[in-house]
N, C-alpha and C positions, 0 to 999 in steps of 0.2 A: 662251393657256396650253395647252400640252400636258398628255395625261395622266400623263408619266413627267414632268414640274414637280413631280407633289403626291406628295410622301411620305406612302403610305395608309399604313404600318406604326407611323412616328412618332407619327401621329394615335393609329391603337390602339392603341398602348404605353403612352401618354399615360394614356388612359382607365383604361387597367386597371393601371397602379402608380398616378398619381396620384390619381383617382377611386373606383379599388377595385371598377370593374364588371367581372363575370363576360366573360370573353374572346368568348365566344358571343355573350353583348348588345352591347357593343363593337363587334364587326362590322356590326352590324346601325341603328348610328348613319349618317346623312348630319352633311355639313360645318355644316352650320347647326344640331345638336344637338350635335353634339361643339366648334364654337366656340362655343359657349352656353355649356356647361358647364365650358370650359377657363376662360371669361369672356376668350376672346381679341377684343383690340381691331381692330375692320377700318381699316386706313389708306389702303384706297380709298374713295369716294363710291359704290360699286355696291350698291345693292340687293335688295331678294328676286329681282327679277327674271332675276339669273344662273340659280335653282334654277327657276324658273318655265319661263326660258327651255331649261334641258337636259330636264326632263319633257318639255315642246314636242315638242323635236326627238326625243325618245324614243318618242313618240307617232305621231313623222312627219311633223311640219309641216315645211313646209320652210323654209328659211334665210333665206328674205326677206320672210318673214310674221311676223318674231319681233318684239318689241315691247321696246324701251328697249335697244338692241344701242348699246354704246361701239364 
């Protein structure tokens, strides 16, 4: 997945008519808070390990040290 795949804006539009959170917290959500709260259903088998794995590489690990990679 690319980064221009995920429509960040959608998400926090979402949050904040649906939800009712202040636009400032809204931003300040990751995809695994804000699918929580949307109670959207995942239709892949991937687990935490996506978020685990982009801290990872945010950190600096490099690309062939990540663990649970589809």
């Amino acid at each position: 997945m690319q980064n221009a795949d995920f429509d960040y804006f959608a998400w926090w539009k979402a949050c904040v008519t649906q939800l009712n959170i202040a636009p400032s917290e809204a931003w300040n959500l990751d995809y695994c808070e804000i699918a929580t709260l949307l109670e959207v259903e995942q239709k892949t088998n991937q687990d935490a390990s996506l978020m685990v794995n982009a801290q990872r590489e945010l950190n600096g690990m490099p690309p062939g040290e990540l663990k649970n990679v589809n």
